[in-house]
C-alpha positions as CSV (number, residue, x, y, z in Angstrom):
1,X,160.3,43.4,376.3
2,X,158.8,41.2,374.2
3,X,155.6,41.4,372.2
4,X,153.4,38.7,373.3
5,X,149.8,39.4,372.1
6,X,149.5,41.8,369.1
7,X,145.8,42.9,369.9
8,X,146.3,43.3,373.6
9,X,147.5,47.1,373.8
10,X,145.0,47.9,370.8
11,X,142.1,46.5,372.9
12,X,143.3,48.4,375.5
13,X,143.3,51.6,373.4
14,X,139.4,51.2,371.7
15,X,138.3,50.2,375.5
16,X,139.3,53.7,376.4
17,X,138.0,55.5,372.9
18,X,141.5,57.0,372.0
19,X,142.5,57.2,368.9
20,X,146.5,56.1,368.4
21,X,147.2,59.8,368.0
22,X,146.4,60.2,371.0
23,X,148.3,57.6,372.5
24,X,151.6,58.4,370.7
25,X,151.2,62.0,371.5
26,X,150.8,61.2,375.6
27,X,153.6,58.6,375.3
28,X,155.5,61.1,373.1
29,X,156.5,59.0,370.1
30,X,155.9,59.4,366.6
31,X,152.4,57.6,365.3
32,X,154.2,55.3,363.2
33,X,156.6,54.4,366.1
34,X,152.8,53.5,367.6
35,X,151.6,51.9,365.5
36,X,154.5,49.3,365.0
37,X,153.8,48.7,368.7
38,X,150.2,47.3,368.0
39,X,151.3,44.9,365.3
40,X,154.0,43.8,367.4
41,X,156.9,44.7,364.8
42,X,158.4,46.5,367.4
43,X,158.6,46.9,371.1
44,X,158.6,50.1,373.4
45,X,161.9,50.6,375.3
46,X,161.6,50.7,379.1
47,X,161.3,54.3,379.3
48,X,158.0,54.5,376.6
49,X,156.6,50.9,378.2
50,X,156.5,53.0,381.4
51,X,154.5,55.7,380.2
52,X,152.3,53.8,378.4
53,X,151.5,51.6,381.7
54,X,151.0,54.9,383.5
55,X,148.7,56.3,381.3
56,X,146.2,53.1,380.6
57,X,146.9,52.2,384.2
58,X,147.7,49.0,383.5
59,X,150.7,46.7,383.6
60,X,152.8,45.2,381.3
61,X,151.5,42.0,380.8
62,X,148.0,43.8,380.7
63,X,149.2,45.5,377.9
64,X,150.7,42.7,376.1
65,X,154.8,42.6,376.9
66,X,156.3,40.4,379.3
67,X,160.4,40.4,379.7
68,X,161.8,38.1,376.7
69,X,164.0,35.8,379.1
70,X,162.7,34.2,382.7
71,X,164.5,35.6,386.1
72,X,167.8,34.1,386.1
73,X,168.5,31.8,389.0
74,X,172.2,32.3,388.8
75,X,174.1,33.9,391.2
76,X,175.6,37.8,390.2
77,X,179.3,37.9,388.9
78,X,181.5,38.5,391.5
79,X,183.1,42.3,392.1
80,X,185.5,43.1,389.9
81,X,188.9,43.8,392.2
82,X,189.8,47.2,393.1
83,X,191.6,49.3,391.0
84,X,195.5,49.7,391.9
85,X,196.2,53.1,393.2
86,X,199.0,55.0,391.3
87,X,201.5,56.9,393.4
88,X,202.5,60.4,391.4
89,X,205.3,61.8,393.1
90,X,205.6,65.8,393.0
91,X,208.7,66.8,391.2
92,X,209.9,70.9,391.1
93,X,209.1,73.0,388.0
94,X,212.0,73.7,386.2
95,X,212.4,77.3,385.1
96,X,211.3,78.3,381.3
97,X,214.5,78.4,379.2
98,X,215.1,82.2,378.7
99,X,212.6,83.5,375.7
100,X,210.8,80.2,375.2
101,X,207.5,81.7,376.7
102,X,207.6,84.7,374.9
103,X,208.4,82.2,371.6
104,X,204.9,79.8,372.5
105,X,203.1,82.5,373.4
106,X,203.4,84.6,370.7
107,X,202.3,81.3,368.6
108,X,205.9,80.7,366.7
109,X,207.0,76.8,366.6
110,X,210.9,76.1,368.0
């Protein structure tokens, strides 16, 4: 998201009478995280934008942030190919050599 007007989520905050403790605390970020919001030094991630678009019931672009790049008209990448399926074939144990449990288990090295 991109900041595109710095006063836009500010007006939007003194049209309701909060103060941007307030704000923060409902969006629950720090006020200094806020803050650099209004002056547009730094932008909400998705999950913050979110709340704060739910909580002055407004959208995005009310608030001031639109998407930094236009919709892509390209077409998606195509699939990646399937992964190749490795065969494990089941072999018999072999017995424990006589003593060499006792020697692991008891925690002494061969």
């Amino acid at each position: 998201m991109k900041k595109q007007d710095d006063s836009m989520l500010k007006s939007a905050r003194l049209k309701k009478s909060w103060t941007p403790e307030y704000v923060s605390g409902r969006v629950g970020v720090s006020l200094s995280t806020y803050m650099r919001w209004e002056a547009g030094l730094q932008t909400p991630r998705s999950s913050s934008l979110n709340a704060l678009c739910q909580i002055f019931e407004m959208s995005p672009e009310e608030l001031g942030f639109t998407t930094p790049f236009p919709q892509s008209t390209k077409p998606p990448p195509p699939p990646l190919p399937a992964p190749k399926v490795l065969i494990l074939l089941h072999l018999p144990l072999r017995p424990w050599p006589s003593g060499l449990w006792e020697l692991l288990h008891a925690g002494s090295s061969i």
